[in-house]
C-alpha positions in Angstrom: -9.4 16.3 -3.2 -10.5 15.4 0.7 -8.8 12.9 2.2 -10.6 9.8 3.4 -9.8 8.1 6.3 -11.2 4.3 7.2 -12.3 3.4 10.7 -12.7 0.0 12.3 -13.5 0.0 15.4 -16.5 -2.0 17.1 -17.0 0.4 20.5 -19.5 2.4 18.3 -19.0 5.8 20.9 -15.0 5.4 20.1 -16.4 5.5 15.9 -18.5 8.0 16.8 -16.3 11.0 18.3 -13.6 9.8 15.7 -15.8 10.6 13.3 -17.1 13.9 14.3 -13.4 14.9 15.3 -12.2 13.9 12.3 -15.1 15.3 9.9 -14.5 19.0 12.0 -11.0 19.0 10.7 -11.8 18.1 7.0 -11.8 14.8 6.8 -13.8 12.7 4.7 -14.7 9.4 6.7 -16.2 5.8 6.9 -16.6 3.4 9.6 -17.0 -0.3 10.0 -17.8 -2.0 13.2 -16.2 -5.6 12.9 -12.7 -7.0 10.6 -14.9 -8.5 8.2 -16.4 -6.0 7.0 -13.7 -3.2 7.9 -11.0 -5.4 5.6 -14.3 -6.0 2.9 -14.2 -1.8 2.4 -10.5 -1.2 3.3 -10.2 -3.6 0.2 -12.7 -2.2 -2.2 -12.2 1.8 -1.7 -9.4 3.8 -1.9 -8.3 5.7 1.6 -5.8 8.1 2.5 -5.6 6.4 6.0 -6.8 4.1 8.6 -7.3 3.8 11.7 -7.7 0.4 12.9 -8.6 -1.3 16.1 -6.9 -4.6 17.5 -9.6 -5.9 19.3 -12.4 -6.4 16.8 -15.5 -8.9 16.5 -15.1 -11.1 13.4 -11.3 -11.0 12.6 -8.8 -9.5 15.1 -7.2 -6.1 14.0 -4.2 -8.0 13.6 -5.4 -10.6 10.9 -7.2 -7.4 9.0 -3.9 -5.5 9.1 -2.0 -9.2 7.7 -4.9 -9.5 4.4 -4.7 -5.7 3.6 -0.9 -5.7 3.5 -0.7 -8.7 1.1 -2.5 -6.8 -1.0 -2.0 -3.4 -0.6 1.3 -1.7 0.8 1.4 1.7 0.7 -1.8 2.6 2.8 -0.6 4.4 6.0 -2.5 2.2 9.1 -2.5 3.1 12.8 -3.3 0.9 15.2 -5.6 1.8 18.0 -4.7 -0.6 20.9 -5.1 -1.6 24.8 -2.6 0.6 26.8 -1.0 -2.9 28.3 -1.1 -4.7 24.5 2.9 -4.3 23.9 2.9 -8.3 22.0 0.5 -6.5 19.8 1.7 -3.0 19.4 5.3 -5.1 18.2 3.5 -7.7 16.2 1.6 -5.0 14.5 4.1 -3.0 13.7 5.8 -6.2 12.4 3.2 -6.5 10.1 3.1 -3.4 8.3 1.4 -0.8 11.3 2.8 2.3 10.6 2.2 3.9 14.0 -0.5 3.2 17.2 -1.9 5.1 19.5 -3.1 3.7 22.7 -6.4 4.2 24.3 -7.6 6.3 25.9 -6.0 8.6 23.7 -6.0 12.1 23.0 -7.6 13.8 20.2 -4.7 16.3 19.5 -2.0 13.6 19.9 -3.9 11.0 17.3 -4.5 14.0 15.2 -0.9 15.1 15.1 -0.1 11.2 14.7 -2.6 10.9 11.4 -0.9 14.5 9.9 2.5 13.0 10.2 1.3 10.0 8.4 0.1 11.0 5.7 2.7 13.5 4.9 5.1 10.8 4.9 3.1 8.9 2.6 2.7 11.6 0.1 6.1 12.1 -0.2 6.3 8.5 -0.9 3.4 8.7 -3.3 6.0 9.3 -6.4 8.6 6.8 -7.5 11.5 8.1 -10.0 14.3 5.8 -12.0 16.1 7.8 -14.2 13.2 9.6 -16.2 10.8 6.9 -15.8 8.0 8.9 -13.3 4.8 7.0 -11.5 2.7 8.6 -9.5 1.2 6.0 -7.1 -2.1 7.9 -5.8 -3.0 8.5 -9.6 -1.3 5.9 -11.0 0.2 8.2 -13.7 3.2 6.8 -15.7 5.6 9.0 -18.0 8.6 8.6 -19.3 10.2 11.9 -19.8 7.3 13.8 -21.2 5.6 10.9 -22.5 2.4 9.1 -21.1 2.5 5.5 -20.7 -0.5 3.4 -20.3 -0.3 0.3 -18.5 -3.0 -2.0 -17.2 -3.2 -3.1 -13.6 -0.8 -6.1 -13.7 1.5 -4.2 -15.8 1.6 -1.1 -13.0 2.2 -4.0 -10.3 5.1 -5.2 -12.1 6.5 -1.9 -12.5 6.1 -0.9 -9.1 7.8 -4.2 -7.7 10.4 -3.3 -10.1 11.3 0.2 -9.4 10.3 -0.3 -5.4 13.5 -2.9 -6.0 15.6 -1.1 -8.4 19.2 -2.0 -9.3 18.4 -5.6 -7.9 18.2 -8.8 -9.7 15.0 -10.6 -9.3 13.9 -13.9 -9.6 10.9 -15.0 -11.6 9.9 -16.6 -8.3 10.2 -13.9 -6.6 8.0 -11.4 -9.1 5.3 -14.2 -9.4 4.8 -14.5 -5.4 4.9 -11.0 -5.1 2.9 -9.6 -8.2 0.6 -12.3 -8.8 0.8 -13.6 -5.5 1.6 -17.0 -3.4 -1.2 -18.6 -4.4 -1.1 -18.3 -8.2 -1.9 -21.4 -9.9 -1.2 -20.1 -13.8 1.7 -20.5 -16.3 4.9 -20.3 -15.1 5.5 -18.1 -17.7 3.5 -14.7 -17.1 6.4 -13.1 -15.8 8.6 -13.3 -19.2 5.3 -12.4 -21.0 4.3 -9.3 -18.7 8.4 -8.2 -18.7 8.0 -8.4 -22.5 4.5 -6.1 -22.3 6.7 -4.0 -20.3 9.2 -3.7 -22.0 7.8 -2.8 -25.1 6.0 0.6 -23.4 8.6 1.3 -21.3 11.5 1.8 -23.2 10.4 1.4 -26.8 12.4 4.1 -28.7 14.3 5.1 -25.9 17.8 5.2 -26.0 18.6 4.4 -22.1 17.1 0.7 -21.6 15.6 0.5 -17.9 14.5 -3.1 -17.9 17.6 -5.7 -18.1 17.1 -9.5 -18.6 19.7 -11.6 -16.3 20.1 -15.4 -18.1 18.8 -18.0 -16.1 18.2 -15.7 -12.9 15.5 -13.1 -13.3 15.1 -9.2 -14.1 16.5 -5.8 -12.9 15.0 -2.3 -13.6 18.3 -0.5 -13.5 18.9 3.2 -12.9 22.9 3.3 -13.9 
């Protein structure tokens, strides 16, 4: 499968050679000249990687790298920024920037930068609880030998789980981050979805995973 990286970037000769360097050395890519629209595909395709600029037309690289992280966190980002931007370079990384590279760079250097990226996020790509496997780039689930399907809001709620295992958490907590600050629903969802949950997770299993805490929250617990 090739992997695709996302650029946004607005200096369209910067896109350019990134694209033709990048393309050379397999890479699949796509580029996007302002935040708006850079955040519009970063949201809607799946990428391997991207490379994003602080200075952008739009929204700042800054504000794009804020929206995608509230929705997606795994996606490795690296920051292209102004050699003398060090409030940006922290506030970046602060904000979920998993490396930058400051311009002018070199080629090799950002190349080296994007391998080491990515093979940190594959290893990352598989979470394990006991025998409870997800894979998160094909969003396969098994328990033991068994397949599991979920639906989207299920596979969020077992990832916050898992990404959090062995810790009690509140039904505040899973709402704002599963369904998100904003949610304006039942108060509810989370004891219904934990139920859903449950019921595919460890149905017929002797080891129980998911553990109800009385007037507190939830735990996916490994021991």
């Amino acid at each position: 499968m090739e992997t695709r990286i996302l650029i946004i970037e607005d200096e369209d000769k910067i896109a350019r050679v990134l694209s033709l360097e990048l393309n050379y050395e397999g890479y699949k890519t796509d580029t996007a000249s302002d935040g708006k629209t850079g955040l519009e595909k970063a949201l809607h395709s799946e990428w391997d990687l991207i490379l994003l600029d602080i200075m952008l037309p739009e929204l700042s690289g800054l504000e794009v790298l804020r929206r995608f992280r509230q929705k997606i966190k795994e996606t490795p980002i690296i920051l292209l920024t102004a050699k003398d931007a060090v409030p940006d370079k922290v506030s970046g990384l602060d904000h979920g920037a998993n490396d930058y590279v400051t311009k002018p760079f070199d080629i090799e250097e950002l190349l080296a930068r994007i391998r080491a990226c990515l093979r940190i996020n594959e290893k990352q790509a598989k979470l394990t609880v006991h025998n409870l496997l997800v894979d998160l780039k094909t969003r396969d689930v098994c328990r033991g030998k068994t397949p599991i399907e979920l639906t989207p809001r299920e596979f969020d709620l077992l990832i916050y789980l898992m990404k959090n295992k062995n810790q009690v958490l509140t039904r505040d907590q899973i709402l704002t981050e599963v369904w998100g600050f904003d949610y304006m629903g039942e108060t509810n969802v989370v004891d219904v979805y934990i139920r859903y949950l449950r019921k595919k997770i460890d149905k017929e299993q002797e080891k129980k995973l998911i553990h109800t805490f009385r007037g507190v929250g939830y735990s996916l617990k490994e021991g």
